[in-house]
Short mmCIF file of the C-alpha atoms (twelve columns), coordinates in Angstrom:
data_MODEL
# 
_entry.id   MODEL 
# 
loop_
_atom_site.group_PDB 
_atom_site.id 
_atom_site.type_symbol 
_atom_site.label_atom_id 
_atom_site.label_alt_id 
_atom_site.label_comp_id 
_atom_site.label_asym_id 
_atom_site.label_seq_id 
_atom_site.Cartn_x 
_atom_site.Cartn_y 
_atom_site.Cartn_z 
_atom_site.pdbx_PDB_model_num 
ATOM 1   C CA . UNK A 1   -85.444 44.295 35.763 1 
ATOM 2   C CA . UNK A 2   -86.831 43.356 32.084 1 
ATOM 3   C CA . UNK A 3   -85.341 46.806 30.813 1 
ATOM 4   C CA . UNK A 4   -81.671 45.931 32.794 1 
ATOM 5   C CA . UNK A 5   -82.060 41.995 31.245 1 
ATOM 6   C CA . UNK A 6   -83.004 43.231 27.532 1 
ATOM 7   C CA . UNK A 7   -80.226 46.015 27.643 1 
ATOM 8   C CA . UNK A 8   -77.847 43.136 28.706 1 
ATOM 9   C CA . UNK A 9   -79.526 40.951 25.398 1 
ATOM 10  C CA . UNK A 10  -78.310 43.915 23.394 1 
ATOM 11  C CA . UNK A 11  -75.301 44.803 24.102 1 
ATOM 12  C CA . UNK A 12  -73.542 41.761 25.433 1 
ATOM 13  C CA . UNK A 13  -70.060 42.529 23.771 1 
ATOM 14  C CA . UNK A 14  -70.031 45.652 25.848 1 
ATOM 15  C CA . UNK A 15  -68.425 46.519 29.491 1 
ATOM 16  C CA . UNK A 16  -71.891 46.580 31.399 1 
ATOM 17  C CA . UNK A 17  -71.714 46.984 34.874 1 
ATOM 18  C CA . UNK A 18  -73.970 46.677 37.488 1 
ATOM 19  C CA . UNK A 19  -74.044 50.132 38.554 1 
ATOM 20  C CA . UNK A 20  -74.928 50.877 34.789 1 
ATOM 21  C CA . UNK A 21  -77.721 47.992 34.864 1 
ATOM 22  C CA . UNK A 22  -79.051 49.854 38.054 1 
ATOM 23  C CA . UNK A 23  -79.668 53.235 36.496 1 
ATOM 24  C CA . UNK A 24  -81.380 51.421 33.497 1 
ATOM 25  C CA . UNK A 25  -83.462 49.628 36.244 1 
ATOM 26  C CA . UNK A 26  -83.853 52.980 38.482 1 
ATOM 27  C CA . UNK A 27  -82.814 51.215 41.458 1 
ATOM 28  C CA . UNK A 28  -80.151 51.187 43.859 1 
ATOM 29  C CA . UNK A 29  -76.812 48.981 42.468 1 
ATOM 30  C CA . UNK A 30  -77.800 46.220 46.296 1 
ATOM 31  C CA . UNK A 31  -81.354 46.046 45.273 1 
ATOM 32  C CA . UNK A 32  -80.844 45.252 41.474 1 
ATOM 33  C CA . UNK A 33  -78.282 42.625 41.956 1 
ATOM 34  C CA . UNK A 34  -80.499 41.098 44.969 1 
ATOM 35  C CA . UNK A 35  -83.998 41.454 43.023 1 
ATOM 36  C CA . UNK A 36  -82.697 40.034 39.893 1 
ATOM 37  C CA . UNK A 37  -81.057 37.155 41.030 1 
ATOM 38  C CA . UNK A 38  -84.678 36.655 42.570 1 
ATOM 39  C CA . UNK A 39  -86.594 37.619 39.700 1 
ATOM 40  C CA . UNK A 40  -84.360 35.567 37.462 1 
ATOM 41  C CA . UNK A 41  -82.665 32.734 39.261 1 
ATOM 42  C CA . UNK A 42  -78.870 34.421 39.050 1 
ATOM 43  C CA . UNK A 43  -76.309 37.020 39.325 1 
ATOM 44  C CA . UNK A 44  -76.924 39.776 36.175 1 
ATOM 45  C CA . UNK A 45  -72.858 38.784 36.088 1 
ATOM 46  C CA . UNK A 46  -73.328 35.371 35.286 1 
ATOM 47  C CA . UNK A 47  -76.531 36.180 32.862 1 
ATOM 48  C CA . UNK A 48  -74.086 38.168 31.077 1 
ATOM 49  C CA . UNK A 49  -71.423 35.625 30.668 1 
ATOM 50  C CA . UNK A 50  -74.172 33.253 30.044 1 
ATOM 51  C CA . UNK A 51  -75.361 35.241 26.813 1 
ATOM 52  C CA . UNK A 52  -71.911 35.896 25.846 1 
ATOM 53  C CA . UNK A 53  -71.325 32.654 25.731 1 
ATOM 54  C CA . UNK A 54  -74.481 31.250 24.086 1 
ATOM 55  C CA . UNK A 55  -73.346 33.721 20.927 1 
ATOM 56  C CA . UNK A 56  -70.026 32.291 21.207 1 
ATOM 57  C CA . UNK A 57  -71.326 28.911 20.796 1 
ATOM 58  C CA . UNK A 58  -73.197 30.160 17.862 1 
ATOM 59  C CA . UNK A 59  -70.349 31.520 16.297 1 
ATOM 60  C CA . UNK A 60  -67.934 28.615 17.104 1 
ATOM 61  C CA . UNK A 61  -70.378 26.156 15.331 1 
ATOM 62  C CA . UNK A 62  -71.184 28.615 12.007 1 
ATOM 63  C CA . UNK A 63  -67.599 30.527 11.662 1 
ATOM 64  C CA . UNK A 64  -63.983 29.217 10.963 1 
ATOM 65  C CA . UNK A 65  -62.906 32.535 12.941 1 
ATOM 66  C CA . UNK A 66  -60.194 31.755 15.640 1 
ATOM 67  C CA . UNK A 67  -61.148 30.707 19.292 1 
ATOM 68  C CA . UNK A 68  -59.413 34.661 20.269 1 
ATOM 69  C CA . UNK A 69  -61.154 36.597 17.692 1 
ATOM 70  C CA . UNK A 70  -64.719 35.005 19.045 1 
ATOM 71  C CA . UNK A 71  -63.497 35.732 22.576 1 
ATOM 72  C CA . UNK A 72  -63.224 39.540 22.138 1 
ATOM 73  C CA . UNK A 73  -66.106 39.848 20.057 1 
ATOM 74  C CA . UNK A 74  -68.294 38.354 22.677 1 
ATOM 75  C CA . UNK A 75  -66.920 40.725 24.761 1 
ATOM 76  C CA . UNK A 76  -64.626 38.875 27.227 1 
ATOM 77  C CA . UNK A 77  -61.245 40.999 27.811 1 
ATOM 78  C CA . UNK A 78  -58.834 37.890 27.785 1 
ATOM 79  C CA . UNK A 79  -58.307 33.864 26.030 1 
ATOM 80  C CA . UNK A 80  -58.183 32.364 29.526 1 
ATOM 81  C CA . UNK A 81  -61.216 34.049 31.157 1 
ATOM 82  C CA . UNK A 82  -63.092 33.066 28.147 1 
ATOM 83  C CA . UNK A 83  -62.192 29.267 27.910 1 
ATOM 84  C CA . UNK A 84  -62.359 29.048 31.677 1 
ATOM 85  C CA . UNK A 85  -65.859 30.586 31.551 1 
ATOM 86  C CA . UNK A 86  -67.013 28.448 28.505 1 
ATOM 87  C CA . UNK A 87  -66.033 25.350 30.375 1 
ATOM 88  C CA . UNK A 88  -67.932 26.532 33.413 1 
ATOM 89  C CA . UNK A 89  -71.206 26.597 31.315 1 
ATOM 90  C CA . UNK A 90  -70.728 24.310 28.864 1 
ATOM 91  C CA . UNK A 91  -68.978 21.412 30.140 1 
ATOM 92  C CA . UNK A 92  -66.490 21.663 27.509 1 
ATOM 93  C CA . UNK A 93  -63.356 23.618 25.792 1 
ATOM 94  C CA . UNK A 94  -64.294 26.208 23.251 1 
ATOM 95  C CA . UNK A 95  -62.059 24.341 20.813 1 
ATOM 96  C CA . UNK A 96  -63.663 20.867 21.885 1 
ATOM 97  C CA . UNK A 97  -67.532 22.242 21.586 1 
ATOM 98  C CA . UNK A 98  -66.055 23.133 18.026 1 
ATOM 99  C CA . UNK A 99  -64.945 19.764 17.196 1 
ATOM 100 C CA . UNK A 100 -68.156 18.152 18.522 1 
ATOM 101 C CA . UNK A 101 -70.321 20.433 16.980 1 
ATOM 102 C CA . UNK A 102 -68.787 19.803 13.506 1 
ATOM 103 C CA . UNK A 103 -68.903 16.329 13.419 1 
ATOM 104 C CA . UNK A 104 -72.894 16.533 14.588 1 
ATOM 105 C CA . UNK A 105 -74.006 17.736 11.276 1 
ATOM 106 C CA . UNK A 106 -77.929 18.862 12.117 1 
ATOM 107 C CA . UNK A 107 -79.859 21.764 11.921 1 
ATOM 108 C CA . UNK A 108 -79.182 24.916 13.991 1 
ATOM 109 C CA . UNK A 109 -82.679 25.321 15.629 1 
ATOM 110 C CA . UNK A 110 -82.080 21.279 17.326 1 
ATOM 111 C CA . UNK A 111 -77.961 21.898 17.859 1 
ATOM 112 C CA . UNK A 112 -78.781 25.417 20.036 1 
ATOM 113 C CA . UNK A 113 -82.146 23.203 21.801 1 
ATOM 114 C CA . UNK A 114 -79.706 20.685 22.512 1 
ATOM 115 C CA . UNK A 115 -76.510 22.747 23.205 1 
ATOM 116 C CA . UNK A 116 -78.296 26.111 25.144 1 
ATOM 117 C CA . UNK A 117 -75.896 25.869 28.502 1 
ATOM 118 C CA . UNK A 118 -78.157 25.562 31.571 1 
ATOM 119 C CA . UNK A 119 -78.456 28.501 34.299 1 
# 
């Protein structure tokens, strides 16, 4: 499961799939998906979109680069999915976690402690 979670830390812009975490994880593609949402408290889906979207955050608050171009980097395949998604986690629009985090002018290390979206 660590191997399948620190592949997924890695690569987190790329299409990773769970039969693809599996074979990292040399276990069948039912048992991986049930073991690590035991192991680490939910789907290696929503880990995935949960790291994507931590770097997005990170890149939102230190880049002027567009909402889209931080989508696809992060590795989401459209606008919508991505602002629906962030909103999920965060509690917030992409473009209003920008605003916010602008005008809250501290140091990275307390902004990502404060910010990090829950599990």
């Amino acid at each position: 499961m660590l191997r399948a979670r620190d592949a997924m830390d890695r690569a987190y812009a790329q299409p990773l799939d769970v039969p693809a975490l599996a074979r990292i994880a040399h276990v069948s593609e039912a048992h991986f998906t049930r073991t690590f949402r035991a192991t680490f408290g939910e789907t290696p889906h929503r880990y995935l979109q949960r790291r994507r979207v931590e770097r997005a955050m990170s890149l939102l608050r230190e880049t002027d680069r567009s909402v889209t171009d931080i989508c696809f980097e992060v590795g989401f395949g459209s606008p919508g999915t991505f602002s629906r998604t962030f909103r999920d986690i965060v509690g917030r629009s992409p473009r209003t976690y920008r605003k916010e985090a602008a005008a809250a002018d501290v140091p990275t290390c307390f902004t990502m402690a404060w910010m990090r979206p829950s599990a």
